[in-house]
C-alpha positions as semicolon CSV with decimal commas, in nm:
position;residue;x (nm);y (nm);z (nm)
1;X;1,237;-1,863;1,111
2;X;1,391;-2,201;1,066
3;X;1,041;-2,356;1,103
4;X;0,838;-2,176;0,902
5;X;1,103;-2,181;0,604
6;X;1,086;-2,558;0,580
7;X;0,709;-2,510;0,615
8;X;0,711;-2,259;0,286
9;X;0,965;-2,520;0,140
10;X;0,709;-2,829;0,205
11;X;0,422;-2,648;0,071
12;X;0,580;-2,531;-0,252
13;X;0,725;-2,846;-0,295
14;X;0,348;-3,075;-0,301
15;X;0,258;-2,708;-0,521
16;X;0,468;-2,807;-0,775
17;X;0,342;-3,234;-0,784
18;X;0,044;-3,057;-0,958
19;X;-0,180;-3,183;-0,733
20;X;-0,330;-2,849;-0,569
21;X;-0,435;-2,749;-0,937
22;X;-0,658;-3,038;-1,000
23;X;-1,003;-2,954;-1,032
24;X;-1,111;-3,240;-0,877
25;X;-0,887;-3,246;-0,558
26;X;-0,995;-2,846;-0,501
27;X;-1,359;-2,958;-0,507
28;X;-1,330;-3,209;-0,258
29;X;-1,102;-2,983;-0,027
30;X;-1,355;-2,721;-0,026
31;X;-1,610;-2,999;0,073
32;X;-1,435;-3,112;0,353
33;X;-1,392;-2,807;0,470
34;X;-1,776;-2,697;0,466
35;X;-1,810;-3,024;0,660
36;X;-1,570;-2,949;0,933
37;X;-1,728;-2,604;1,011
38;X;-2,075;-2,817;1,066
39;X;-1,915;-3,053;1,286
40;X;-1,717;-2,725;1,473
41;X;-1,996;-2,502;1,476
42;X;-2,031;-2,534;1,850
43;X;-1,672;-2,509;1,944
44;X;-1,701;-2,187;1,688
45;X;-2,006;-2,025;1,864
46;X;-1,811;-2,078;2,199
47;X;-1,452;-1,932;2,101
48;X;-1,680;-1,677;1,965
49;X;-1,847;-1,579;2,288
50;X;-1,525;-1,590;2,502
51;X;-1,337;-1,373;2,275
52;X;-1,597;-1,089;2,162
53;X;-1,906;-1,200;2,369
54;X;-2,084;-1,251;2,017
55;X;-2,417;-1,397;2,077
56;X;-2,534;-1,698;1,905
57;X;-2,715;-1,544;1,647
58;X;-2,469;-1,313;1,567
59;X;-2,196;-1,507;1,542
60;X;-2,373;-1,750;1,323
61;X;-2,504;-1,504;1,108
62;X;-2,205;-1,342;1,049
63;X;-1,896;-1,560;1,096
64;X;-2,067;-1,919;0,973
65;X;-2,374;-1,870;0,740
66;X;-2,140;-1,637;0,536
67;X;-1,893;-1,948;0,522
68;X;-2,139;-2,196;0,406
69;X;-2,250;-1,993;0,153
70;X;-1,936;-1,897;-0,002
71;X;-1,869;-2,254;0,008
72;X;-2,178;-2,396;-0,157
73;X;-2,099;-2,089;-0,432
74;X;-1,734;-2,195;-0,524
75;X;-1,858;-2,560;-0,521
76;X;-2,154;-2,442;-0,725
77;X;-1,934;-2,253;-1,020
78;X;-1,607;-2,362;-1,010
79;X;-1,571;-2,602;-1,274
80;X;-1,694;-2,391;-1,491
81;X;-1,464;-2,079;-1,390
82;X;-1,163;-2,347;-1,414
83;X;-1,236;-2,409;-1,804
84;X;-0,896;-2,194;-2,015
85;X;-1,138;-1,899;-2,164
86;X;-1,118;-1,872;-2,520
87;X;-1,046;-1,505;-2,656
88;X;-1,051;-1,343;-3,042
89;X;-0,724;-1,390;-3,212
90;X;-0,569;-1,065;-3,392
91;X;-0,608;-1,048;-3,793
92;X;-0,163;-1,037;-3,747
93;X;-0,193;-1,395;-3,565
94;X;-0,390;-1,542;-3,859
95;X;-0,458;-1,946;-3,762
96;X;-0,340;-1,908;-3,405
97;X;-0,601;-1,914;-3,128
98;X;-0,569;-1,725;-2,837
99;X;-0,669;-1,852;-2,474
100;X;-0,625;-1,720;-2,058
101;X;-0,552;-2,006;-1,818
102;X;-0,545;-1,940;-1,454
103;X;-0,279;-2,007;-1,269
104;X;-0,241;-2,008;-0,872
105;X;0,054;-1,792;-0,685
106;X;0,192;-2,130;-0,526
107;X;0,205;-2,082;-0,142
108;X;-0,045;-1,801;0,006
109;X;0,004;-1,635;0,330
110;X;-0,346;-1,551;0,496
111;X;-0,325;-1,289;0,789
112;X;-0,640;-1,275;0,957
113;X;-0,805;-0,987;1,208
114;X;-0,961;-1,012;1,560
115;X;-1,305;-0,845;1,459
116;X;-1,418;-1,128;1,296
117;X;-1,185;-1,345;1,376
118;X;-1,334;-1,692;1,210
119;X;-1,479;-1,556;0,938
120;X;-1,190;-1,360;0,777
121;X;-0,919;-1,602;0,811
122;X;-1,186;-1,899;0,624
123;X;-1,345;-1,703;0,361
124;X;-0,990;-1,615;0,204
125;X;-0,884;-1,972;0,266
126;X;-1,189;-2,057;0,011
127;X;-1,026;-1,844;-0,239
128;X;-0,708;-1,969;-0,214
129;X;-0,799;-2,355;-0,257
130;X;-1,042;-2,286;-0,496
131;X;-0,752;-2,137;-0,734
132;X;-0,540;-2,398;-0,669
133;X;-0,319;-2,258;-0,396
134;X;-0,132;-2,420;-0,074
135;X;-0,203;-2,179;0,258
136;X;-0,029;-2,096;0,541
137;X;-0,261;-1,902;0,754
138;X;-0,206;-1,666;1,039
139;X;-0,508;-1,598;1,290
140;X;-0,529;-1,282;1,538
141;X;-0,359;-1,363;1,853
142;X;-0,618;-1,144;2,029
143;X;-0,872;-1,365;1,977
144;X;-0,696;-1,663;2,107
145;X;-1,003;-1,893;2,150
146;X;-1,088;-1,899;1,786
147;X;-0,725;-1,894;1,695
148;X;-0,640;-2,208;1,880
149;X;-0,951;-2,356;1,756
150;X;-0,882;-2,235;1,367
151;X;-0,581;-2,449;1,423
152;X;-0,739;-2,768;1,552
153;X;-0,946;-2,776;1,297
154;X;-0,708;-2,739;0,991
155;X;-0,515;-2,932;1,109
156;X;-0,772;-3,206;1,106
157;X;-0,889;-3,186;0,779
158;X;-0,546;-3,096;0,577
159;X;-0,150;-3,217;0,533
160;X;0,043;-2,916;0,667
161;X;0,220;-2,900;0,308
162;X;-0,137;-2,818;0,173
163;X;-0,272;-2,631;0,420
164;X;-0,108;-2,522;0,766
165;X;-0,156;-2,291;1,062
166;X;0,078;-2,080;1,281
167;X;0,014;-1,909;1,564
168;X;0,176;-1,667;1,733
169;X;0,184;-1,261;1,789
170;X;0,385;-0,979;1,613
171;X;0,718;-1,161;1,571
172;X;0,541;-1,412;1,412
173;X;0,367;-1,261;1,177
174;X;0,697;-1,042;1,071
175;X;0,840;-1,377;1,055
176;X;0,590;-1,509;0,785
177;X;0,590;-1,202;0,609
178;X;1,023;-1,232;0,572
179;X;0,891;-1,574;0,429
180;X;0,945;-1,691;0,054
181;X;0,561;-1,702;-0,011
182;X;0,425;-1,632;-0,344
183;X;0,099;-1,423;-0,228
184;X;0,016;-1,201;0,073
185;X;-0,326;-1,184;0,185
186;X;-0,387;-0,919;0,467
187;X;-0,729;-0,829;0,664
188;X;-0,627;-0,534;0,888
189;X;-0,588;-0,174;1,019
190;X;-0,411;0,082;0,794
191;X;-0,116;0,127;0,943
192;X;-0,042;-0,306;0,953
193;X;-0,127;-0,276;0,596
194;X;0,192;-0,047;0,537
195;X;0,410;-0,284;0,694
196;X;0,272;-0,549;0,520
197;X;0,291;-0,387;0,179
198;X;0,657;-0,283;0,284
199;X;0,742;-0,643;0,329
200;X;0,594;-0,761;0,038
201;X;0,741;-0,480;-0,160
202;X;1,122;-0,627;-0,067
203;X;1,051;-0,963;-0,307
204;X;0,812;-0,802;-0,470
205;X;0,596;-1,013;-0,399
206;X;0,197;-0,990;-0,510
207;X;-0,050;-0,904;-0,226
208;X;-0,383;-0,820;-0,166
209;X;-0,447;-0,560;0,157
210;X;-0,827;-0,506;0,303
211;X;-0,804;-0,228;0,591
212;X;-1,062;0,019;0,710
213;X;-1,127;0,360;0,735
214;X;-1,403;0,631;0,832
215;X;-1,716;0,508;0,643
216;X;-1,957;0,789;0,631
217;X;-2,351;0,726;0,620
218;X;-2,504;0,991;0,444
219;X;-2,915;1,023;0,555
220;X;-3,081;1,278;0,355
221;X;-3,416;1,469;0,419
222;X;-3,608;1,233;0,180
223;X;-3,541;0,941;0,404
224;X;-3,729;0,677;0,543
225;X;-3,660;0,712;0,921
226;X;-3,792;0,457;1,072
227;X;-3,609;0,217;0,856
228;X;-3,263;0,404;0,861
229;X;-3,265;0,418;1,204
230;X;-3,321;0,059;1,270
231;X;-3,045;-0,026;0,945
232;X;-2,749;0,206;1,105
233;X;-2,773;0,087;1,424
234;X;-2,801;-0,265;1,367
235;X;-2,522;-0,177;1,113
236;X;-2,331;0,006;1,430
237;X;-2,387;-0,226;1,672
238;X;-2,303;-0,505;1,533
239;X;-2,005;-0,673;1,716
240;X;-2,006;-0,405;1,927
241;X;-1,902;-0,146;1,608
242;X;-1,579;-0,383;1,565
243;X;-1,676;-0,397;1,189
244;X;-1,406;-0,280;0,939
245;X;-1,756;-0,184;0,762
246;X;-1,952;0,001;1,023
247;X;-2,110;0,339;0,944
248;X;-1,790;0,548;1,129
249;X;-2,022;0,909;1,134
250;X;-2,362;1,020;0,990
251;X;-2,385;1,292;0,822
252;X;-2,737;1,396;0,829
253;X;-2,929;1,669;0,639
254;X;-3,055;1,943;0,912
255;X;-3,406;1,914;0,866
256;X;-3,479;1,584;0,997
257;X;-3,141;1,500;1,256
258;X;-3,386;1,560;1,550
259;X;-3,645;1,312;1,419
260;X;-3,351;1,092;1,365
261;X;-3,169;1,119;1,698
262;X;-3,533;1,032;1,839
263;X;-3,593;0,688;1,649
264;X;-3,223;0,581;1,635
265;X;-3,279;0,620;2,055
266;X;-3,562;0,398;2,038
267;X;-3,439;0,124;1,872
268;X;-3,088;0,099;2,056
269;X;-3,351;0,094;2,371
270;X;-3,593;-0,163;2,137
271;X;-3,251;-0,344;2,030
272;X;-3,053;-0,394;2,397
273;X;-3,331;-0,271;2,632
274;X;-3,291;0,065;2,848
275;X;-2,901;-0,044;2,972
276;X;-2,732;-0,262;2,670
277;X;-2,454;-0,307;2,907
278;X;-2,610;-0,533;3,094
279;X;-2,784;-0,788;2,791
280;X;-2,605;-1,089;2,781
281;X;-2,630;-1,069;2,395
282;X;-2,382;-0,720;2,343
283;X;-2,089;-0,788;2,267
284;X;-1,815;-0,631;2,391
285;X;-1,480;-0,472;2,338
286;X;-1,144;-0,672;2,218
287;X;-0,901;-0,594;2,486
288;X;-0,813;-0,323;2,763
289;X;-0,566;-0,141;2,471
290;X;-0,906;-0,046;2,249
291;X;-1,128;0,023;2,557
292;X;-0,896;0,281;2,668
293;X;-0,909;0,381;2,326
294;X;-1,275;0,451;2,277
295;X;-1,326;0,633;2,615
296;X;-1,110;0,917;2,495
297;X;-1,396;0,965;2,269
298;X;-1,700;1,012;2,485
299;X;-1,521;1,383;2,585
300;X;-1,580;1,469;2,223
301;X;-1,926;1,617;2,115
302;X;-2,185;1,637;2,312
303;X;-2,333;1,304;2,441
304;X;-2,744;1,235;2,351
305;X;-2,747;0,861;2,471
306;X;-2,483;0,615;2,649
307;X;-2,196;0,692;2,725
308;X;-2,228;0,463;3,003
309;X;-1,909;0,221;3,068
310;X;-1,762;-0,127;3,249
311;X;-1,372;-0,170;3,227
312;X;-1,386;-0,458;3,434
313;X;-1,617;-0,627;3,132
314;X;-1,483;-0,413;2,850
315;X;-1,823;-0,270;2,796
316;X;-1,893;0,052;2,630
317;X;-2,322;0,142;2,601
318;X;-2,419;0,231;2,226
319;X;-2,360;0,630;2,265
320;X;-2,460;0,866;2,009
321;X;-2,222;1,223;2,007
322;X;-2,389;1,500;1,911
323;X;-2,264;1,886;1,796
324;X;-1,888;1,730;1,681
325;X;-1,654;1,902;1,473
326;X;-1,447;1,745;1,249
327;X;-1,146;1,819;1,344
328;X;-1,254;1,668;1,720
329;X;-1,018;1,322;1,799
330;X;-1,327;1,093;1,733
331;X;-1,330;1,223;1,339
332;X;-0,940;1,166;1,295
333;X;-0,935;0,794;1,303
334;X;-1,136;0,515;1,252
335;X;-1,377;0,452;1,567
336;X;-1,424;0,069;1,559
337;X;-1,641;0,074;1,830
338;X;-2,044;0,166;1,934
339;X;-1,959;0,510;1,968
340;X;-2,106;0,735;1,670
341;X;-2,072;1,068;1,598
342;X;-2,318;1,259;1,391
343;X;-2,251;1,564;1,160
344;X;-2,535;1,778;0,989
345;X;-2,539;1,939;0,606
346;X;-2,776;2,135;0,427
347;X;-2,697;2,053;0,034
348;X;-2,625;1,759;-0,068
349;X;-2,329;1,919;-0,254
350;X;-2,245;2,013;0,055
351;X;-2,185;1,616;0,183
352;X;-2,002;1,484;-0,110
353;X;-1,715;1,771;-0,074
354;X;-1,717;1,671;0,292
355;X;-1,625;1,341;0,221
356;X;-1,440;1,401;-0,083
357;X;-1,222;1,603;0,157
358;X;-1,133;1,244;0,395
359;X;-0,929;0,907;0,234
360;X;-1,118;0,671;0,056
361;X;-1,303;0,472;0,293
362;X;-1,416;0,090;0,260
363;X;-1,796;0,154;0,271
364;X;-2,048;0,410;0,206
365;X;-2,377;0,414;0,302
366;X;-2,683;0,687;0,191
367;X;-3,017;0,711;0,258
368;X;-3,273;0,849;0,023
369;X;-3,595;0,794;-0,194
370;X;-3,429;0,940;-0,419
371;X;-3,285;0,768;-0,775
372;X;-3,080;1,040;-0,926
373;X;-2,931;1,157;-0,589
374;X;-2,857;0,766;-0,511
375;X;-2,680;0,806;-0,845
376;X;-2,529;1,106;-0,793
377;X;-2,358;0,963;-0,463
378;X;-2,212;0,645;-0,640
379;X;-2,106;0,861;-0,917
380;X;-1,927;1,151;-0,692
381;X;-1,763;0,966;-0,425
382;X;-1,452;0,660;-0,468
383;X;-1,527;0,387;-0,219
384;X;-1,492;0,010;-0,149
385;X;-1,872;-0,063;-0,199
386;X;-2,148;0,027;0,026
387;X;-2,503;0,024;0,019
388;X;-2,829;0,276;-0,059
389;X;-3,090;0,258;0,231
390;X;-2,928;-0,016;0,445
391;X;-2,579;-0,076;0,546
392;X;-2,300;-0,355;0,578
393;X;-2,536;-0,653;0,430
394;X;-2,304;-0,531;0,055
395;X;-2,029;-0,736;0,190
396;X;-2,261;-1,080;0,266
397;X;-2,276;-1,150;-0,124
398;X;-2,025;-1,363;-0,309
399;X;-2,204;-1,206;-0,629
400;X;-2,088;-0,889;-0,510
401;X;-1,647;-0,838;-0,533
402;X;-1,557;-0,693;-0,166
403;X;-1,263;-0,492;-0,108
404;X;-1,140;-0,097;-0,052
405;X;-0,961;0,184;-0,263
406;X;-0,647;0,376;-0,140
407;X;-0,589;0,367;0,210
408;X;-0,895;0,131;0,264
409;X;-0,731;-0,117;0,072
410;X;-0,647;-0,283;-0,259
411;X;-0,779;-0,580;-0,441
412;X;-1,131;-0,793;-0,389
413;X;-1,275;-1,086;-0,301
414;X;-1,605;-1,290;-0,223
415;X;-1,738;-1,544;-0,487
416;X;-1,587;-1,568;-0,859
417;X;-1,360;-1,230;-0,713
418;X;-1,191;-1,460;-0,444
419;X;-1,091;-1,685;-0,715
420;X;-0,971;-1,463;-0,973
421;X;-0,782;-1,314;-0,657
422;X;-0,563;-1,574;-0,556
423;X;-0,499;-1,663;-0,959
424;X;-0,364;-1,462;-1,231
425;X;-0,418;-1,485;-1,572
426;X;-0,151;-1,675;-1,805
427;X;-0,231;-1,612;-2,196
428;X;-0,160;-1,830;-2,437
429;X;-0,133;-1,877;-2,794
430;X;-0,123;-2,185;-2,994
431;X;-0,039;-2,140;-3,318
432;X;-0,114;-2,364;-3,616
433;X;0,194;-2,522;-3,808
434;X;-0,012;-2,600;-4,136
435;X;0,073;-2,269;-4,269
436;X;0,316;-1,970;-4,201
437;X;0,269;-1,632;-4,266
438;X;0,587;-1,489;-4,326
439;X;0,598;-1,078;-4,361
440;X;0,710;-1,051;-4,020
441;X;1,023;-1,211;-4,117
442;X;1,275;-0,930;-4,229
443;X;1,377;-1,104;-4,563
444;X;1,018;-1,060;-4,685
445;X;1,004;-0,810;-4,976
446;X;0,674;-0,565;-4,907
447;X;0,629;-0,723;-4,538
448;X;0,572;-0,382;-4,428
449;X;0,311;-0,289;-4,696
450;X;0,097;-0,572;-4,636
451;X;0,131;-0,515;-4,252
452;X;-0,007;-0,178;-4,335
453;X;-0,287;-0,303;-4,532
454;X;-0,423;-0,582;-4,309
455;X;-0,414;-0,294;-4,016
456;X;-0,651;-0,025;-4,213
């Protein structure tokens, strides 16, 4: 505790020299750190593949290109965000003008997940510098590879009073979190996110929590199959269904869940060939805790494809469950894994109070040719974000804020968002001294009549 005290202590310390805040100085440390991932991106890919067995592609696609990009976007727009924003001034503040600075927390705590474990400890880190914050970041201990590496490479690019890594497991973390920082940032499960929000709550300090939860894919009889199919279970599948994101169920209109079954079948078989276990390129599961997990599962339902399992490698096949009930284990918690369950409905009426019925989730996904029911969905239903006719891609955009409702989380981030999230607005008013005007001063006679009349 000792430690990481004089850590918080250092970083608010070069906080408060100013230099964090300069525009300049921001720019350049989100340079160098677009650089370093370039020079690391083999070292990435690696820790990558020895902690999830993430394929090349996969892990650049999802844990590095989104990096870059979010990069090239902050240094893109963020001397213009960084300008004070001139507002209208009231007709009771005559020759003041009014403006909103931003203003970084200070020091900013960054607890990262396993799922993705590269990507979602970096992207925040974007934010934070591009506001004008120092970090202290925490990656997942059970993803040690990329952990250790996350630290190496911090730790060549910034002074630990800017920016700084621990490692470490539970006590750790519960450490950091007893910590004097000015801003929380957690990426986690639900039930972390209470703790965190608990801890935060003690200094009330300001925090910004993005956690899971069942994200339903709605596919309704209008859609096209052949493309659904291929978009949920790449959307499934990818990382194994370790995705905070994933489509957790379908719910799919009666008419067409045969024809669906059928071509989602033939693409996990196009996908990862007739046994997925055994490609190279799928990844598999986290640890021996979540395994164990997910095979209390396959006894739900009944099963139309996988099923099929390696606890020596931590592999589970890409299993679709068929004829499940919701109130079966599988539908009371989020899966995060390739196991996917599949529900039917006959009105779409029928769907929404369905969902409406389950917490908020993070995503939502529907399928349908249809305008006015894809309007009808995003009007009916409180989500994170989600997508119509594809899934996941929603949270790839920095144009695009990403972040949950409820129990799926609160705040967002990505782009402008990530800025704005580790900054709050200060407002100011500068007010002329050429003239007064005096009726708010109580020995005004009629100061309340001619408030009165300027307010008509």
């Amino acid at each position: 505790m000792e430690q990481i005290t004089k850590l918080v202590e250092q970083q608010k310390a070069f906080f408060y020299t100013g230099k964090p805040k300069e525009l300049e100085f921001r720019l350049e440390c989100i340079q160098k750190l677009k650089d370093a991932v370039k020079r690391y991106e083999p070292d990435i890919l690696n820790a990558l593949k020895k902690d999830l067995n993430k394929s090349e592609k996969e892990a650049y696609m999802t844990e590095i290109a989104t990096v870059f990009e979010e990069c090239n976007y902050m240094l893109k727009n963020l001397r213009s965000w960084s300008k004070p924003q001139k507002v209208r001034t009231a007709l009771t503040q005559k020759g003041a003008r009014n403006y909103i600075y931003r203003e970084p927390y200070g020091v900013s705590l960054i607890i990262g997940p396993w799922n993705y474990p590269f990507m979602l400890v970096i992207l925040p880190l974007i934010g934070a510098l591009a506001a004008g914050n120092c970090a202290i970041l925490k990656p997942s201990e059970i993803a040690p590879h990329v952990s250790r590496l996350v630290a190496q490479m911090i730790e060549g690019i910034f002074n630990q009073e800017h920016v700084a890594v621990v490692e470490g497991g539970v006590d750790t973390s519960t450490t950091l979190l007893n910590a004097p920082v000015d801003f929380i940032f957690f990426t986690g499960s639900e039930a972390v996110g209470k703790i965190v929000m608990e801890a935060a709550a003690k200094r009330l300090t300001p925090l910004v929590l993005e956690l899971g939860g069942k994200s339903p894919c709605i596919i309704d009889e209008d859609a096209n199959l052949e493309l659904a199919a291929k978009r949920i279970i790449w959307g499934k599948l990818l990382n194994a269904g370790q995705t905070c994101v994933a489509p957790d169920y379908l719910l799919v209109h009666e008419r067409i869940k045969n024809d669906l079954l059928k071509r989602m079948k033939e693409t996990i078989r196009d996908f990862y060939g007739e046994e997925p276990i055994e490609n190279p390129n799928y990844g598999r599961i986290v640890n021996e805790k979540h395994f164990e997990r997910l095979t209390r599962f396959l006894t739900n339902g009944d099963i139309v494809l996988g099923g099929k399992v390696d606890k020596e490698k931590l592999l589970i096949s890409p299993t679709i469950l068929d004829r499940v009930s919701w109130d079966d284990p599988v539908m009371k918690e989020e899966i995060f894994g390739p196991i996917l369950p599949v529900l039917t409905f006959t009105q779409l009426n029928e769907a929404i109070e369905r969902v409406r019925m389950l917490p908020k989730p993070l995503a939502l996904y529907y399928f349908s040719e249809s305008e006015d029911k894809q309007r009808k969905i995003i009007e009916s239903l409180p989500f994170g974000g989600g997508c119509m006719n594809d899934t996941i891609i929603h949270m790839a955009s920095p144009y695009l804020p990403f972040g949950g409702v409820g129990t799926s989380g609160m705040g967002r981030y990505r782009g402008k968002s990530s800025y704005q999230c580790f900054s709050y607005e200060k407002s100011i008013l500068k007010q002329t001294t050429r003239f007064d005007i005096p009726f708010r001063y109580p020995t005004v006679k009629n100061g309340l009549k001619w408030l009165r009349y300027i307010m008509k």
